[in-house]
N, C-alpha and C positions, 0 to 999 in steps of 0.2 A: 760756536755755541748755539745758534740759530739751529741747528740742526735736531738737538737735543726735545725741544720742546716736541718739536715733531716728530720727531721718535715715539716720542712719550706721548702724544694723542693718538699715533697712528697705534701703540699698544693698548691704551688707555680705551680707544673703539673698537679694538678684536675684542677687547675685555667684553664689555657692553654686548657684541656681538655673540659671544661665546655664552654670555648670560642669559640674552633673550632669547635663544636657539635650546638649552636647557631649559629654560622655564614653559617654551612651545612644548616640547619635549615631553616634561611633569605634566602639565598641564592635558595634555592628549591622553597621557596614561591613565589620571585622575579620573577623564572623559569616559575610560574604557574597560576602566576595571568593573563594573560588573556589566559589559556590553554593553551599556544602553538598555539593559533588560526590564530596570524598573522604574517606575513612575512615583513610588512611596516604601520605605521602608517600614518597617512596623516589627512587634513577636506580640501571634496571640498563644500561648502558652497551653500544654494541656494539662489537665488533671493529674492529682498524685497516683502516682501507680498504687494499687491495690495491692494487701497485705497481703502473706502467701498461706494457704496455699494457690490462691487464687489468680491465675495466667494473668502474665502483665499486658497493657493493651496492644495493640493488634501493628497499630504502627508505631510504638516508642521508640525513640531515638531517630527518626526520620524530620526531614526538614521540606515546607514545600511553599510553591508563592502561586498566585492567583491572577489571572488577568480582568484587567480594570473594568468589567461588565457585572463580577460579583462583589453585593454587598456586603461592608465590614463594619459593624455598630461603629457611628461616632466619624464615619468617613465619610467625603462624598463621591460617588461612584462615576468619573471620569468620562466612563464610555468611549473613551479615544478624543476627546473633543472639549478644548478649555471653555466654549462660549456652554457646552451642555452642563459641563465643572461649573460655570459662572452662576447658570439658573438655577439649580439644584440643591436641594439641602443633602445633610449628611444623614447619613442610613440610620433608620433610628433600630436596626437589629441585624445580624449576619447572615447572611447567608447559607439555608441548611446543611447544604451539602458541605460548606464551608465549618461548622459548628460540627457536623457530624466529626470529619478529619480530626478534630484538633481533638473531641472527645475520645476518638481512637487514639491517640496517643500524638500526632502529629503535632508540628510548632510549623505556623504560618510566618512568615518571613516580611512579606509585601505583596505590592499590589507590580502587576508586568502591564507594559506597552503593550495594546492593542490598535489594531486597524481603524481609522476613524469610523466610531459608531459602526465600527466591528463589520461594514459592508464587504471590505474589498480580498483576494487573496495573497495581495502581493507582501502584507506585514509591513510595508512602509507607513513612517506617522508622520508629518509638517508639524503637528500641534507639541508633542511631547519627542520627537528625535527615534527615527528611526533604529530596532536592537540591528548590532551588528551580530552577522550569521558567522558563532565559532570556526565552523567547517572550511566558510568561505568566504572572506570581509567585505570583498567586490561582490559579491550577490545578495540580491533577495535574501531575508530571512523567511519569507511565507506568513500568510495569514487566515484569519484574524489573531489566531493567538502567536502572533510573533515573539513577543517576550516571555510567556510562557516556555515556548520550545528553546529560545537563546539559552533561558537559565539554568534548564535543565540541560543543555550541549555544553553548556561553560562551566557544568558540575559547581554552579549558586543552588542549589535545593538538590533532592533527591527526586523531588518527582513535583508537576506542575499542573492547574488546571488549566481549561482554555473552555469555547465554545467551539462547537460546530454547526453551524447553517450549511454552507453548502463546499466545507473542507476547511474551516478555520482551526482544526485539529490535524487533520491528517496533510492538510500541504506544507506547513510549517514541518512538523517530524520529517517529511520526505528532505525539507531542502534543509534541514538542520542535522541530519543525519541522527535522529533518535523512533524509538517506539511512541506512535501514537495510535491512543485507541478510543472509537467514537463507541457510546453502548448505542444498545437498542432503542429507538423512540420510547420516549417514558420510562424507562427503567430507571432513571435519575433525576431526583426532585428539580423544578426549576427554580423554584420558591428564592424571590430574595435575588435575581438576575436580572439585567435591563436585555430584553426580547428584542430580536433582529427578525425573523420569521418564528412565529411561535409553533407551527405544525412540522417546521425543520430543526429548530436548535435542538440540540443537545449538549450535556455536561462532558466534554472529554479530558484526560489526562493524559500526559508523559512521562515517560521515563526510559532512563539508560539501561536499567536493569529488567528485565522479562517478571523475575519473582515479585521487584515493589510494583511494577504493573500489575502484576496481578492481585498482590496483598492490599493494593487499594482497590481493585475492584472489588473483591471479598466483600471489603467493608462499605463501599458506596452500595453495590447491586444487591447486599442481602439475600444474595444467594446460599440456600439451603446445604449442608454435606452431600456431597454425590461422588462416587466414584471415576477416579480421572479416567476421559475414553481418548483414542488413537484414532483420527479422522480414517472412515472407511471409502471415504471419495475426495481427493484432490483433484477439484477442476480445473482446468487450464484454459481461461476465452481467448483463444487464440485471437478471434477480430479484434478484442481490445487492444491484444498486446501489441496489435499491428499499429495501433493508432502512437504508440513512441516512436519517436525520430532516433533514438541512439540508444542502446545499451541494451535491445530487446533480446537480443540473443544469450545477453551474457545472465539478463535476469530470467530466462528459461533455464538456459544449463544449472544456474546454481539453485534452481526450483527444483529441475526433476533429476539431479542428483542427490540433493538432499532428501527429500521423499524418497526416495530408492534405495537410498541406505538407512532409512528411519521406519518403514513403515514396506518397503516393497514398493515394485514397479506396477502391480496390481493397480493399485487405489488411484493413478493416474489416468486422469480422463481427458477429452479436450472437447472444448464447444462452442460454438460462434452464437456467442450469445446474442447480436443483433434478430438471427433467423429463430431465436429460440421466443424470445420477445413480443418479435413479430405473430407470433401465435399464440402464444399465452396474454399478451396484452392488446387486447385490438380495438380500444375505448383511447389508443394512441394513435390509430387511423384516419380518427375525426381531427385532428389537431396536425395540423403541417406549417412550416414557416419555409421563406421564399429567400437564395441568397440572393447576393447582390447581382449576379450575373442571371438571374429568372430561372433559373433548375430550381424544381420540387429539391426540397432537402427531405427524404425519406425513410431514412435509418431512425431504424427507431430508440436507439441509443442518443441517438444525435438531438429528436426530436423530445424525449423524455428531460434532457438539458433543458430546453426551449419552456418545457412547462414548468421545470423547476424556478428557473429565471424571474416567469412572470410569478410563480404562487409568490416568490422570496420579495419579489417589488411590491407587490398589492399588500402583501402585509405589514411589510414597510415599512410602509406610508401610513398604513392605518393607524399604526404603532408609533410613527412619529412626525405623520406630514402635518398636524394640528401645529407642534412647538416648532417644525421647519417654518412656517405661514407665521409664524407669530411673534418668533424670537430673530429671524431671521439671519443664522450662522454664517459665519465663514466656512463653507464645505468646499471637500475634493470634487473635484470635478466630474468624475463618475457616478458620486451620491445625486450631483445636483443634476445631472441629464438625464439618472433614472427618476426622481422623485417628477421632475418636469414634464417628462413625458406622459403624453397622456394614456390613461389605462383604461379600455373600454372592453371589460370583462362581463359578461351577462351570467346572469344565476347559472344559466345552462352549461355554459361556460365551467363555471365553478365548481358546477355537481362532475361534471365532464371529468374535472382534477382530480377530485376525490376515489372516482371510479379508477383513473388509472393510479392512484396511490394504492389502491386497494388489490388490482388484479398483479400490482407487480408484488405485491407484498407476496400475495399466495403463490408466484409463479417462482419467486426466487426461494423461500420456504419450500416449495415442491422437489426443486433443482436439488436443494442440496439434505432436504429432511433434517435429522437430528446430528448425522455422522459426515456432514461433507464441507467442505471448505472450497471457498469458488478464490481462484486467484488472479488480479485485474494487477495493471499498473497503478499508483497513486496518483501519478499526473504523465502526461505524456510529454515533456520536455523539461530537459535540468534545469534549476533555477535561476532563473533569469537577473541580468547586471542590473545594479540599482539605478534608480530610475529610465529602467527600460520601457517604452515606448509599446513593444512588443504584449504586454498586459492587456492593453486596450485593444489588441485587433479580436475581429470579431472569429478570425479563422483559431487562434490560438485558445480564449476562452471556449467557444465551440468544442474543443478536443478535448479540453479541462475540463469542462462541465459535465460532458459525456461520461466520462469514467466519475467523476463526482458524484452525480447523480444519483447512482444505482442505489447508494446507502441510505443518502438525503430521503431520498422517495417512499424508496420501500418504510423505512426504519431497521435495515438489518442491522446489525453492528460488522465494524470495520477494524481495521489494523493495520497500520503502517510500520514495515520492519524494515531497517535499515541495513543496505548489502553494500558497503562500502563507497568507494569512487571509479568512474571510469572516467577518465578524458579529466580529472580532479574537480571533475563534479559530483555529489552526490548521488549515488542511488536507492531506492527504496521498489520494495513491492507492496502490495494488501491483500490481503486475508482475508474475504469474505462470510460470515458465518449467518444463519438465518435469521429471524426475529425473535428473541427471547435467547437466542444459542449463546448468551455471552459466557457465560463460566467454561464451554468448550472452547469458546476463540482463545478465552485468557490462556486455559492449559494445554491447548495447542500451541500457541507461542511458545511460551515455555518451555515445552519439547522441541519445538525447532530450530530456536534460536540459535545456540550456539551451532549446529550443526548450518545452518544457512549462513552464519558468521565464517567457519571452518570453507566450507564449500568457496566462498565470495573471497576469499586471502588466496585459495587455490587458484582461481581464473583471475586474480590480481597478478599473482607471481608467475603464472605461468608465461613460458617464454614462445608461445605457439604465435603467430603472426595474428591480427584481428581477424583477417579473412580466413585464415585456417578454424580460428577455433568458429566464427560465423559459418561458416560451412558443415565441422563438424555438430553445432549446436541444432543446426538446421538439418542434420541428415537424422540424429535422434530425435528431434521433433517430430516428422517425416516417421521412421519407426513407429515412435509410440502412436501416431493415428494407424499406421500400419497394423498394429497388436488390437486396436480399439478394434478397428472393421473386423479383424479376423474375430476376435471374440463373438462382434453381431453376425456373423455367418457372412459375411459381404467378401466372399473371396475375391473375384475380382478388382474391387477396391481396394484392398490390401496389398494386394501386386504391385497397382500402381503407385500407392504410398511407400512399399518397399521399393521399387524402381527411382523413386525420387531420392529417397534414401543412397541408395546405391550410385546416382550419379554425383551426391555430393560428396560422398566419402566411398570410394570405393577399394578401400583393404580392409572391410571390416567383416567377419564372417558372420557375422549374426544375422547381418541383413541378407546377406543371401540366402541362409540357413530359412530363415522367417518366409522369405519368398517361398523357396523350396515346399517348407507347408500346404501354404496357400496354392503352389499347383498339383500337390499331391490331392487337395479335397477340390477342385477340377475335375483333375483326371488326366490331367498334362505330365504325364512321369517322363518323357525326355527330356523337357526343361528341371521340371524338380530333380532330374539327376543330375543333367550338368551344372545347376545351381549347389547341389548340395558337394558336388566334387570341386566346385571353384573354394567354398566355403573350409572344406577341411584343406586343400593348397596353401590356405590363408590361415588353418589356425588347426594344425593336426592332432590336437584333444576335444576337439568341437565333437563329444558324443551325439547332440542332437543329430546333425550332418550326418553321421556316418549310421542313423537310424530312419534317418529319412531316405538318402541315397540306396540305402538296402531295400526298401520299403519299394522303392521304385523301380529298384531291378526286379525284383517281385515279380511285382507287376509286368514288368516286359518279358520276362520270361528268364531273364539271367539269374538263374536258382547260385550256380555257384557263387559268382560276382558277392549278391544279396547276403548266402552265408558268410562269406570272410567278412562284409560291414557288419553284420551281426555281433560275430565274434570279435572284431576288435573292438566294437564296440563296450563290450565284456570285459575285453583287456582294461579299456579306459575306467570302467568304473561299471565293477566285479556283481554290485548287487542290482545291476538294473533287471530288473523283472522283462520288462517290454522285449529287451534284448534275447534276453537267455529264450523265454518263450517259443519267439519268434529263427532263433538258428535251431533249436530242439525240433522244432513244426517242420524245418524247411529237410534237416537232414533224414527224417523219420520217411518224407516223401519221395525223396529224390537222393 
């Protein structure tokens, strides 16, 4: 009988056991149903829809939440930080930009996790709990606006706001796998926001869908009707793209396939933007910083970071090192080593800033005019495992800041689009567009989205080995500077850009064909012939080839040879002018 009781405990503590393993269980879930994304729930409601016939508001039926930096009458404004919550009264009015939404038809939901006091990128919080990143649980969500971008990946809102200083918009989208887009400096009221860098922040938003991205820009930018235009220049910086550690290839291919099927292989360009910089901004000469190992750090990419960094400290602190010195917070540790450190900025110094704000504004306005789109990476390394270490070095910020920068600086507006996973990490590219270009950034997304969605599911599924398709991504890269040179008359450039091409991939007849060109305007016609006879072996409807290879017998004197390329070429495709011409000419003489 002794046995029983013991039985009956040892069941009686699975019980207990199996309870509180259920209740861990609820309890976690409880934790995670809306990520960690928000800090306060709330509905500010909008307006009755107007009578008809009069168009119902612009966003009705949309839902959206706000990260903890903007004011909401009757709230107090968090900033990432309980001891800032502690000092602070409640807002005594909302937020314009906030007040605009809802008047458009929008219903505000809550207030999202931000970055303490909105400094850092990584979207991690101590004070209010870090959002968990939908995409990827083990990573980084990004910041500042980390809960922002969670609630829009975990489909809580339709679309969200955040700030950006120096990517508190666009790194979160990158590592949460959604659209984020920064406008142009000023184009968006600040009115009613607690200020991080005042001559950096801007109002950004997200979202999943391309069209509420744009349908709230409409209505924040107050952009006039205009006719939607198709980008006449896709830049490619190539240096930038170099500065990613993984996935560089697969975010070119699914760039300049998409572009190629959207708009033509035309409007593709490519440019090293450090050397373009280096000439357009030369008030970034006077300004160098030293690494740790004593080399000039000299890029001026690299170096344009270096001054964002300090403009983003110095204002800061102006903005909050009074209530640091006074209230004396529990801060991150990065807050408190920048505020610490001492900042000896002189006037000259400062006007020095200004100037280069100013010459890159006009130099990247130049670059792209009204019709072009510059394409960078968002950050150059996937996002990083939670409390990673790796935030803090100086080599990895440096890389991140440098592509940052470019937006922050000038004030162009930006775009972060979402191209799926490689390695089940996120990837993203951005968008570039000039100062004031925002209604073009919005309806060029738009237009590309799905088709850069389309492209990115293609090199997802495709069964090609990494190194194949990096190679073949890398021999059309290759190309298309090959097409660039020949266009600027640089024959010899061209050759050797088709040469490169052709050692990476060599069964492709275009590139030979392309070569072939470029030695026919030499004057090389025994190579452009046998370039153009390898080219049609490899692809026997390649008209171009068999008008080039004729073109060169020509020239050597092989009349006959030249006529039958002519003419089959004829065969291939009956209304080529150039062709017919050209065997008519050759049999009249010979």
């Amino acid at each position: 009988m002794a046995s029983a009781p013991a039985n009956l405990w040892v069941l009686v503590g699975l019980g207990l056991a199996g309870i509180l393993i259920m209740t861990k269980k609820l309890k976690k879930k409880v934790v995670k149903q809306d990520f960690g994304a928000f800090v306060l729930r709330f509905q500010l409601l909008p307006p009755p829809q107007p009578s008809p016939p009069k168009a119902p508001h612009p966003l009705t039926g949309l839902t959206f939440a706000v990260s903890d930096v903007f004011d909401i009458d009757g709230f107090v404004t968090g900033f990432g930080n309980l001891d800032w919550e502690r000092t602070h009264v409640a807002a005594s009015q909302t937020s314009s930009v906030v007040s605009a939404l809802v008047e458009g038809g929008a219903t505000c939901v809550g207030k999202t996790v931000v970055d303490e006091m909105a400094y850092s990128i990584s979207g991690e919080n101590k004070n209010y709990g870090t959002p968990t990143n939908p995409t990827a649980p083990a990573l980084m969500p990004g910041g500042s606006s980390s809960g922002s971008a969670v609630a829009v990946a975990a489909n809580l809102v339709d679309f969200s706001l955040g700030i950006d200083t120096d990517g508190g918009v666009r790194v979160p989208a990158g590592y949460c796998g959604v659209i984020g887009f920064r406008p142009s400096y000023g184009a968006v009221s600040h009115t009613g926001i607690v200020p991080v860098s005042s001559s950096c922040d801007t109002v950004g938003w997200f979202a999943k869908d391309p069209i509420i991205l744009r349908r709230v820009g409409h209505l924040l930018l107050q952009v006039p009707f205009a006719v939607q235009r198709n980008p006449r220049n896709i830049i490619i910086a190539d240096d930038c793209l170099q500065l990613v550690k993984v996935s560089v290839d697969r975010v070119a291919q699914v760039l300049i396939k998409s572009t190629e099927k959207l708009f033509g292989r035309q409007v593709l360009k490519h440019e090293n933007l450090g050397d373009y910089l280096d000439v357009k901004v030369p008030s970034l000469k006077s300004f160098y910083s030293k690494k740790s190992n004593g080399e000039v750090n000299s890029s001026s990419i690299r170096l344009l970071a270096n001054v964002m960094q300090l403009v983003k400290r110095q204002e800061f602190k102006c903005n909050h090192g009074e209530w640091i010195s006074s209230v004396k917070p529990t801060l991150d540790p990065i807050i408190v080593a920048q505020i610490r450190e001492s900042l000896e900025i002189s006037d000259e110094e400062i006007e020095n800033f200004r100037t280069i704000r100013s010459e890159i504004r006009i130099a990247l306005n130049s670059l792209l005019k009204d019709d072009g789109i510059l394409v960078i990476p968002t950050i150059p390394d996937p996002p990083l495992k939670l409390g990673g270490k790796e935030i803090l070095s100086e080599d990895y910020l440096s890389r991140a800041f440098s592509l940052l920068s470019l937006a922050s600086m000038s004030g162009c507006c930006q775009v972060t689009v979402p191209l799926g996973f490689h390695d089940k990490y996120p990837v993203s590219v951005s968008l570039v567009a000039r100062h004031g270009g925002d209604r073009f950034l919005l309806d060029t997304v738009q237009t590309m989205y799905s088709s850069l969605q389309e492209q990115a599911d293609i090199v997802e599924k495709s069964k090609l080995s990494a190194k194949v398709v990096s190679q073949e991504t890398s021999a059309e890269i290759a190309k298309e500077k090959g097409n660039q040179a020949f266009k600027d008359k640089q024959w010899q450039k061209a050759i050797g850009f088709y040469t490169e091409a052709i050692r990476l991939s060599g069964n492709n007849a275009t590139y030979y064909s392309n070569r072939a060109a470029a030695y026919l305007e030499l004057g090389s016609f025994l190579q452009a012939e046998a370039d153009s006879s390898t080219a049609i072996n490899l692809d026997k409807k390649n008209v171009k080839a068999y008008l080039r290879r004729g073109t060169a017998r020509e020239m050597l004197g092989y009349y006959n040879e030249a006529i039958e390329d002519f003419r089959y070429a004829l065969v291939l495709e009956p209304t080529n002018k150039r062709a017919a011409l050209s065997a008519e000419r050759l049999k009249k003489l010979f």
